[in-house]
Steps between C-alpha positions, in 0.01 A plus 500: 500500500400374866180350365569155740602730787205712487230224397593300868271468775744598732604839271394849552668642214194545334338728759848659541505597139140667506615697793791642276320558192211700718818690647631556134157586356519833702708655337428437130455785256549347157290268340756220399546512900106431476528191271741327653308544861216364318711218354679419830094450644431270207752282591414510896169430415587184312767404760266525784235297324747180466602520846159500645410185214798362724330527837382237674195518744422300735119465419327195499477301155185447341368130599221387238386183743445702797322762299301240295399328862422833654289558200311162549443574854306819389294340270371238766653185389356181706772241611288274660424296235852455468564123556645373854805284297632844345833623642562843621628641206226338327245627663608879552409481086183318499149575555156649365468829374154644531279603265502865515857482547573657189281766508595612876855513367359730228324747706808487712771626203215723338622755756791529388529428065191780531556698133300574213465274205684570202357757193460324174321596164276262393588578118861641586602817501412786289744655229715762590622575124287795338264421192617535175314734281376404175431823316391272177240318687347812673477659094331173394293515775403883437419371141273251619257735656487744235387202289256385768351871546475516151308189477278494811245764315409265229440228769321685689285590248413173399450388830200781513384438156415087628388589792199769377412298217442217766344741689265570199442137394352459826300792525352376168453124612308653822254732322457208177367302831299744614330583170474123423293465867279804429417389128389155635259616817480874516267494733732349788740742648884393527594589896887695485602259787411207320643615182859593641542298795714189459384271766832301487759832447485812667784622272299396210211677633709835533600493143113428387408816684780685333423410164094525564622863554635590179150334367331794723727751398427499092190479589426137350310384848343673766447414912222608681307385782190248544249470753727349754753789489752278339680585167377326157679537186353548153646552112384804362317529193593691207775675739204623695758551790797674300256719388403638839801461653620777205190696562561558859803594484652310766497135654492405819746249629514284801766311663354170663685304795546158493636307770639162509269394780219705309538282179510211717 
């Protein structure tokens, strides 16, 4: 009702009526009593805001020039080259800013803007909604590999069948050039080196001595030593070597190292 009245400068009734409403707050026992205190500080609160909106200091107005000449001062501006026919106001503006001017004022307002850059995602932010499920997929997907389990034996046969008959094609190719080599100059033993060794492949050479095994193994060729303690390889005749090998009972086998700097 006083609203003017208490909203003036020159008014205490605002401080007056806190003083009465502490008094009456003492002796409150019901709640309403409560809500209407608490109403009564609502409106106080709001009162005493527009009355202090309504002050007036007597601090000193913010004056851009000054500040923006201070701040030229700081960063070292030259007036000198100012010209002589200038006037005063004139020249309190002019001048030559140096060159690091710009970065001293930097360094200078670093100390206080000091913060962390901002967070960002570089792809933006992850998804807070849950997955769907997709029961139907999952069953097609179950499907899928019983199918693939179901075929992967028949591949994997094949894949074994091609790769022993190469396996066999070559063990054949080696002993046909063997036999060919023997039939045209018996006489001149074949050295195992030079037989296997691929001067130009060390890979190849591996696989030579693999198959050359198989050749040992059924007995089709035998290895043995000349007079130089180095291994020479011969075709057996008649399965001369099977036929021992069976007689003895037993073969002897030998695993040879061959390093890359070896074959070299």
């Amino acid at each position: 009702e006083n609203r003017e009245d208490v909203l003036s400068s020159k008014s205490n009734r605002l401080t007056e009526a806190l003083e009465e409403a502490n008094k009456l707050f003492s002796g409150v026992s019901c709640a309403r009593e409560a809500v209407l205190d608490a109403q009564f500080l609502v409106l106080a609160s709001n009162l005493g805001k527009e009355k202090a909106n309504e002050l007036h200091s007597e601090m000193t107005a913010f004056d851009s020039l000054a500040f923006a000449e201070d701040l030229l001062t700081f960063m070292g501006i030259n007036r000198i080259g100012v010209e002589e026919n200038d006037s005063d106001s004139e020249s309190t503006s002019g001048g030559y800013l140096p060159s690091n001017a710009w970065h001293k004022l930097g360094e200078e307002t670093e100390k206080y803007l000091r913060r962390a850059p901002s967070f960002h995602y570089m792809f933006g932010t992850f998804r807070s909604d849950p997955p769907i499920q997709r029961q139907r997929i999952e069953r097609q997907k179950k499907a899928t590999e019983g199918q693939e389990k179901r075929v992967m034996p028949a591949q994997l046969k094949k894949m074994e069948e091609s790769h022993q008959e190469a396996t066999e094609k070559e063990v054949e190719r080696i002993l046909g050039l063997l036999q060919t080599h023997f039939k045209n100059d018996p006489d001149t033993p074949i050295s195992f080196f030079d037989l296997v060794i691929d001067p130009n492949s060390f890979a190849r050479t591996v696989e030579n001595i693999f198959h050359v095994s198989f050749i040992i193994r059924d007995g089709f060729a035998r290895i043995k030593l000349d007079d130089d303690k180095l291994p020479i390889i011969e075709p057996s005749k008649n399965n001369e070597g099977r036929e021992n090998d069976h007689g003895a009972g037993a073969r002897n086998q030998v695993i040879l190292s061959l390093s890359h700097q070896e074959w070299k």
